[in-house]
mmCIF file of the C-alpha atoms, coordinates in Angstrom:
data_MODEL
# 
_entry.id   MODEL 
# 
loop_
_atom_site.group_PDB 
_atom_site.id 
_atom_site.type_symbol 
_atom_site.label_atom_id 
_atom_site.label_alt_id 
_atom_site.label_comp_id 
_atom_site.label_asym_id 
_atom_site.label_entity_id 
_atom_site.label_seq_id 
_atom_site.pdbx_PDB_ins_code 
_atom_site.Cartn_x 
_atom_site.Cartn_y 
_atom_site.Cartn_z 
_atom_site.occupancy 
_atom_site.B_iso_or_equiv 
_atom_site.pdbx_formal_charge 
_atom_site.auth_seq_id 
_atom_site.auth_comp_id 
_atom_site.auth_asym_id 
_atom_site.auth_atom_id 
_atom_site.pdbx_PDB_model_num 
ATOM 1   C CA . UNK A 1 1   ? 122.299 50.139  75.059  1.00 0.00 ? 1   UNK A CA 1 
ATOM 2   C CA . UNK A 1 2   ? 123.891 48.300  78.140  1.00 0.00 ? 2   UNK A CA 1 
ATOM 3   C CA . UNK A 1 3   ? 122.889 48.378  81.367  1.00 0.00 ? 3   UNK A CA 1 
ATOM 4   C CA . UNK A 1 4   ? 125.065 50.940  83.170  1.00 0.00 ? 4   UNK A CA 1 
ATOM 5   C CA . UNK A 1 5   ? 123.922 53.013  80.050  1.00 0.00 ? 5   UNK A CA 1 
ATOM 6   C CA . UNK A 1 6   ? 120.832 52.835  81.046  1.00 0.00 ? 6   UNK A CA 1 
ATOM 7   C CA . UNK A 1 7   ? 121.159 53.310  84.369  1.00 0.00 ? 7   UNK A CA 1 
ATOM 8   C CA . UNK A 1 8   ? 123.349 56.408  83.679  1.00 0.00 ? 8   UNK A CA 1 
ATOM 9   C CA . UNK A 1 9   ? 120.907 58.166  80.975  1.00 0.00 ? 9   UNK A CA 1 
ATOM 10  C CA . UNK A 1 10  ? 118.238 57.256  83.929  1.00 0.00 ? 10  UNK A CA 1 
ATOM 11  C CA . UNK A 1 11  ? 120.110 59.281  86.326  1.00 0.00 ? 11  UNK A CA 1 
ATOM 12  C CA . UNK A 1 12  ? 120.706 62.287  84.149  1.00 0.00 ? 12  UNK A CA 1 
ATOM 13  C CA . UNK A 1 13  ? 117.546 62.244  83.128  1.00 0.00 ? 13  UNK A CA 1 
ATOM 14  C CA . UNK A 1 14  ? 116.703 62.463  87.172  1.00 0.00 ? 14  UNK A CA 1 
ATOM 15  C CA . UNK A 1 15  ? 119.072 65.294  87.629  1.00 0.00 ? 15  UNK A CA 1 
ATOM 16  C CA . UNK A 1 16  ? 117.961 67.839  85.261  1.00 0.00 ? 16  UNK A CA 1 
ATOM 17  C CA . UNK A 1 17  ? 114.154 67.520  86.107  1.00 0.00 ? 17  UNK A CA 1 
ATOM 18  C CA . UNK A 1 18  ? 113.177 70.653  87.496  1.00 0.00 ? 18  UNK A CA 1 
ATOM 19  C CA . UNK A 1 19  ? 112.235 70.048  91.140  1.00 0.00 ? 19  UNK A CA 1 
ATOM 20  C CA . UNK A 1 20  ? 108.471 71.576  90.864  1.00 0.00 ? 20  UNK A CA 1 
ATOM 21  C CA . UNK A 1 21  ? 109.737 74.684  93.218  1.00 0.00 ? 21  UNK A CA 1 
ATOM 22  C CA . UNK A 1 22  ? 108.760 77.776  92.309  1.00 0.00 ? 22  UNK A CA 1 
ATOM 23  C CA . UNK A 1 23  ? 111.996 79.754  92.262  1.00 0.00 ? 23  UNK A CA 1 
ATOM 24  C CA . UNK A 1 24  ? 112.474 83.639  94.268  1.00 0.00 ? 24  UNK A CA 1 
ATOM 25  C CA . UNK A 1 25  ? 111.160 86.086  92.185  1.00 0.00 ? 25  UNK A CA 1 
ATOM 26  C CA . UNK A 1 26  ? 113.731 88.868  91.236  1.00 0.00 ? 26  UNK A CA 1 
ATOM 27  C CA . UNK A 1 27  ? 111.499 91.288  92.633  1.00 0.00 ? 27  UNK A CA 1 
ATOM 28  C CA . UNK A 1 28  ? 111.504 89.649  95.962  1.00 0.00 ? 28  UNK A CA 1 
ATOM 29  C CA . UNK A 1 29  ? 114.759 88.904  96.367  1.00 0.00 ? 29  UNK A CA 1 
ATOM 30  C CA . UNK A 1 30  ? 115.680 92.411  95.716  1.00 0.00 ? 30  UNK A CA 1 
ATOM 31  C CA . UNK A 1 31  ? 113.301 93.160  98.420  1.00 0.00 ? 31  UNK A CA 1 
ATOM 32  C CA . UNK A 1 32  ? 114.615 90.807  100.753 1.00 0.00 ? 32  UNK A CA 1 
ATOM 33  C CA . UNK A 1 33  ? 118.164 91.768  99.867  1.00 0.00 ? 33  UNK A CA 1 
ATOM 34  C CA . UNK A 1 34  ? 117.607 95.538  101.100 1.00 0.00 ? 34  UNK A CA 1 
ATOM 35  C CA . UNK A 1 35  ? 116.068 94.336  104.551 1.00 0.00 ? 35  UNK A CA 1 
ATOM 36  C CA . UNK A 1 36  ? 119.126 92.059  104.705 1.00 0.00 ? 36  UNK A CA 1 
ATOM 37  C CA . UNK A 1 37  ? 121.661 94.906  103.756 1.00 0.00 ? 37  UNK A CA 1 
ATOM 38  C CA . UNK A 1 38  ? 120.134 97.327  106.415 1.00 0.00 ? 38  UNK A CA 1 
ATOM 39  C CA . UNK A 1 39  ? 120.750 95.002  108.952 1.00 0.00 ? 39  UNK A CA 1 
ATOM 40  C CA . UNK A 1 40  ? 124.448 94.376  108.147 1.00 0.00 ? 40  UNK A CA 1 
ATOM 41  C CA . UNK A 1 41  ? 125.461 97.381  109.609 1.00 0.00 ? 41  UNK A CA 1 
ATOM 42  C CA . UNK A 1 42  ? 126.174 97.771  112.933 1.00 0.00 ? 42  UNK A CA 1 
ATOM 43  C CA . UNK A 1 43  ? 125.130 101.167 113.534 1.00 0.00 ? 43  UNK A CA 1 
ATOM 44  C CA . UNK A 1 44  ? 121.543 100.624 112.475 1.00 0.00 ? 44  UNK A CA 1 
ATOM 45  C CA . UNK A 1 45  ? 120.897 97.149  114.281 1.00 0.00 ? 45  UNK A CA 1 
ATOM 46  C CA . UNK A 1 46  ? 122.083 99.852  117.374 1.00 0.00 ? 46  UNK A CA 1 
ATOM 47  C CA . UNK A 1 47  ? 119.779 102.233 115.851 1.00 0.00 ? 47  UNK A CA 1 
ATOM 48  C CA . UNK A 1 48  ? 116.599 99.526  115.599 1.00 0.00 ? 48  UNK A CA 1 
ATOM 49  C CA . UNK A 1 49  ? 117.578 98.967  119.397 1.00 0.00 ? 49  UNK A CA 1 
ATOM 50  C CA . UNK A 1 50  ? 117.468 102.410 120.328 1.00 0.00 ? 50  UNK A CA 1 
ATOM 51  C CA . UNK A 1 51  ? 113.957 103.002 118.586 1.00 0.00 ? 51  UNK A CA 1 
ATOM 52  C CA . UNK A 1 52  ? 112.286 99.579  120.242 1.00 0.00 ? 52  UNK A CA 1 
ATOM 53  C CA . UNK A 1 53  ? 112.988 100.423 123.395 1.00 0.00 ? 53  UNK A CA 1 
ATOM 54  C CA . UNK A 1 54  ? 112.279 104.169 123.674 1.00 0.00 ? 54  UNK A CA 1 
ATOM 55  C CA . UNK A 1 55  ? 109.880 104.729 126.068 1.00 0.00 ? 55  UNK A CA 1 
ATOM 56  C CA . UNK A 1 56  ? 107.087 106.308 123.844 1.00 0.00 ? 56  UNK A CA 1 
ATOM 57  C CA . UNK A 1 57  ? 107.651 103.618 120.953 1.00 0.00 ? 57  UNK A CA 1 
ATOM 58  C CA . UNK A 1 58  ? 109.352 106.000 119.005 1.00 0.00 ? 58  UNK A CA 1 
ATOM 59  C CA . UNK A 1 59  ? 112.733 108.212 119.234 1.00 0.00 ? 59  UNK A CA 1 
ATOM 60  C CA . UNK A 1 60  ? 113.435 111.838 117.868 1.00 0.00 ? 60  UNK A CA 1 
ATOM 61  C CA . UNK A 1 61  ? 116.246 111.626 115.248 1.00 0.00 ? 61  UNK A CA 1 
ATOM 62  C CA . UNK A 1 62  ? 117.876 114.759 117.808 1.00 0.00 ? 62  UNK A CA 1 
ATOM 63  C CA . UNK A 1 63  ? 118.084 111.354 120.194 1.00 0.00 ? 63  UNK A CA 1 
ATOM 64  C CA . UNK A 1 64  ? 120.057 108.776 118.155 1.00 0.00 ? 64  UNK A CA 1 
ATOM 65  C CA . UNK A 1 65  ? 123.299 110.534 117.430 1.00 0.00 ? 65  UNK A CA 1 
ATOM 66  C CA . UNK A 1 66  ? 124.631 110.616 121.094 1.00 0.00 ? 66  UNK A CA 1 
ATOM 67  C CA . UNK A 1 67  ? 124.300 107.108 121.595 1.00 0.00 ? 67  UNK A CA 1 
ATOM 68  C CA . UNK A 1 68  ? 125.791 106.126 118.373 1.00 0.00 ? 68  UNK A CA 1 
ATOM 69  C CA . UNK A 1 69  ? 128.999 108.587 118.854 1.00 0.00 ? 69  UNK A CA 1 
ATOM 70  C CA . UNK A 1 70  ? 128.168 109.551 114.956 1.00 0.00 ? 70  UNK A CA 1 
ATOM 71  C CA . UNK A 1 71  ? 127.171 113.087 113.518 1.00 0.00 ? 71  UNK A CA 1 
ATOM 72  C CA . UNK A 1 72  ? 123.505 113.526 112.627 1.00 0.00 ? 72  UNK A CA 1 
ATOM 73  C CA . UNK A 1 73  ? 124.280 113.356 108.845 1.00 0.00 ? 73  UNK A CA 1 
ATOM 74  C CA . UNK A 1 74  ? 125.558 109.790 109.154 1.00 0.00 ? 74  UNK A CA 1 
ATOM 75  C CA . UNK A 1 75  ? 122.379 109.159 111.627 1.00 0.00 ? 75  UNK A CA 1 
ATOM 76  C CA . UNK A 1 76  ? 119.751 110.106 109.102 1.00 0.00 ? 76  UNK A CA 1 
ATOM 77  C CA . UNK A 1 77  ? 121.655 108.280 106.058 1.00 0.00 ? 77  UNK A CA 1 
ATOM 78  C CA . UNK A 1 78  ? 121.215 104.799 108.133 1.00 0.00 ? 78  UNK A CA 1 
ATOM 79  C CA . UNK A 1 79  ? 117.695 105.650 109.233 1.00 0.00 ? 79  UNK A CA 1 
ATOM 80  C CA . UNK A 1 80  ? 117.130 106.659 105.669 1.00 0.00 ? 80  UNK A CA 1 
ATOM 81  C CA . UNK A 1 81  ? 118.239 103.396 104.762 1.00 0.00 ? 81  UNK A CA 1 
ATOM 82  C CA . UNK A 1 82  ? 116.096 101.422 108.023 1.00 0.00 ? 82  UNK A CA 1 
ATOM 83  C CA . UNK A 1 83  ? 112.855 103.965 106.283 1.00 0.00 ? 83  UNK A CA 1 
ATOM 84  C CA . UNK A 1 84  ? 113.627 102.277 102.978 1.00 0.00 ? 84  UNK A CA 1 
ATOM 85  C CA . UNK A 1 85  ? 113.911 98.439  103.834 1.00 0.00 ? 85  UNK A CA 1 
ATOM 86  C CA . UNK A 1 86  ? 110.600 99.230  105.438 1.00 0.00 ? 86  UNK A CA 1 
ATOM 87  C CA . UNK A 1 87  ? 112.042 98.278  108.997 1.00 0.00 ? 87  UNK A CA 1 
ATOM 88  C CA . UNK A 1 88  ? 110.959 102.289 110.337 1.00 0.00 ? 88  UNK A CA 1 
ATOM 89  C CA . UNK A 1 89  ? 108.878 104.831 109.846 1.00 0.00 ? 89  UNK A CA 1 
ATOM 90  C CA . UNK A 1 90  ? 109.461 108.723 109.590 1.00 0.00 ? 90  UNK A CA 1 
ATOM 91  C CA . UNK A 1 91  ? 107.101 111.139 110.680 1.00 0.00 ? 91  UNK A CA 1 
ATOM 92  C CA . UNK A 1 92  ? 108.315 115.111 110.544 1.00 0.00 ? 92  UNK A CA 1 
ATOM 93  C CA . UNK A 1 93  ? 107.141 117.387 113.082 1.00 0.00 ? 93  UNK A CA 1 
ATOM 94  C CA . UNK A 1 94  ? 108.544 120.671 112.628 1.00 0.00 ? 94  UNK A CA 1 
ATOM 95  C CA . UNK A 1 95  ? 112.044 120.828 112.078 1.00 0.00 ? 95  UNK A CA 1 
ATOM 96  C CA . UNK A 1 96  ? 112.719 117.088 113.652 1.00 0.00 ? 96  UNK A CA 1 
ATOM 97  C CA . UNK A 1 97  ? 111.792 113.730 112.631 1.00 0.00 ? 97  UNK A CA 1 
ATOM 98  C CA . UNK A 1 98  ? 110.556 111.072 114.819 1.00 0.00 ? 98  UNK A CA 1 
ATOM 99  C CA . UNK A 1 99  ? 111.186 107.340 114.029 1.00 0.00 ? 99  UNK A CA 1 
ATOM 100 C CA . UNK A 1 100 ? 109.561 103.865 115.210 1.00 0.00 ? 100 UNK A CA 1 
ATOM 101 C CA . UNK A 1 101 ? 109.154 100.477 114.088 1.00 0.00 ? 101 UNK A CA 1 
ATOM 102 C CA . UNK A 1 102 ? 106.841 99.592  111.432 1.00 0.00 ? 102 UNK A CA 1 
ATOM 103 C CA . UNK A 1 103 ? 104.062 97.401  112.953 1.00 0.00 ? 103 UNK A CA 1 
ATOM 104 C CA . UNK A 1 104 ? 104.802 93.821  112.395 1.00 0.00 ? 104 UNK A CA 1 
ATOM 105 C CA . UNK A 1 105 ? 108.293 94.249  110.580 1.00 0.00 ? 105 UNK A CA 1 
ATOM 106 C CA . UNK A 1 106 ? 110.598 92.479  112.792 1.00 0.00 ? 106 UNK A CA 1 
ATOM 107 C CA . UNK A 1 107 ? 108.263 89.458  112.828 1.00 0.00 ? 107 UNK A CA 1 
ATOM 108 C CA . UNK A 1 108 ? 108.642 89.609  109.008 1.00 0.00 ? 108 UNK A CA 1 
ATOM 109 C CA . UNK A 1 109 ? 112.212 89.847  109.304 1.00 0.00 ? 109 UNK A CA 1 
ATOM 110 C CA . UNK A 1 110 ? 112.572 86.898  111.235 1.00 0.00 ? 110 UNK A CA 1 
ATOM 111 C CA . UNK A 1 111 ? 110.619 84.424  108.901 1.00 0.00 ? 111 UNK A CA 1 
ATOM 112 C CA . UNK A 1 112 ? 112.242 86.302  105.542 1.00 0.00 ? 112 UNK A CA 1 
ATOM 113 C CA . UNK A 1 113 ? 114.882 82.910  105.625 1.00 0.00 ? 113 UNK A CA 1 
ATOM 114 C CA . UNK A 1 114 ? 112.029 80.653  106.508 1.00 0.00 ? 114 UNK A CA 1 
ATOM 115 C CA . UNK A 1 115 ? 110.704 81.780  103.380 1.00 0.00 ? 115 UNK A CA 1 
ATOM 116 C CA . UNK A 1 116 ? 112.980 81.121  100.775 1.00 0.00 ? 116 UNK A CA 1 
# 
């Protein structure tokens, strides 16, 4: 074996060595995939908006469909969607349901990149 043979089966050898990084679990990802796909909308980034600011911390479902110009059927499918990427949470009282943010989840949001 020459030299630049060496050096070559050297370098290969280099390039396929696993790095020692554990890799994103599929279960994870998928996780961090639905947070990502609520927030691609931008009807439910209005709709995290809406339900931050209210004054009481939380806003009645019967409140989000003005302000979004979009029937309440469309308005419960995205919150549906917020509920399920664990970004809100639904509590029923009566015949309405009242959203707000889960504690914490827009600081885990913000460090789901950081993570990777």
């Amino acid at each position: 074996m020459n030299s630049l043979q060496t050096v070559g089966t050297a370098l290969d050898a280099a390039c396929c060595a696993p790095s020692g990084q554990l890799a994103l679990s599929a279960e994870d990802a998928l996780r961090k995939a639905a947070v990502f796909k609520a927030l691609a909308d931008p009807n439910r980034l209005r709709l995290l908006s809406i339900v931050k600011g209210a004054d009481a911390g939380e806003a009645c479902v019967c409140d989000l469909t003005e302000p979004l110009d979009l029937g309440q059927p469309t308005v419960s499918h995205h919150l549906k969607i917020l509920v399920d990427a664990g970004l809100l949470h639904r509590e029923k009282r009566g015949t309405w349901a009242y959203y707000s943010l889960v504690p914490g989840a827009i600081e885990q949001t913000a460090g789901l990149l950081a993570s990777l």
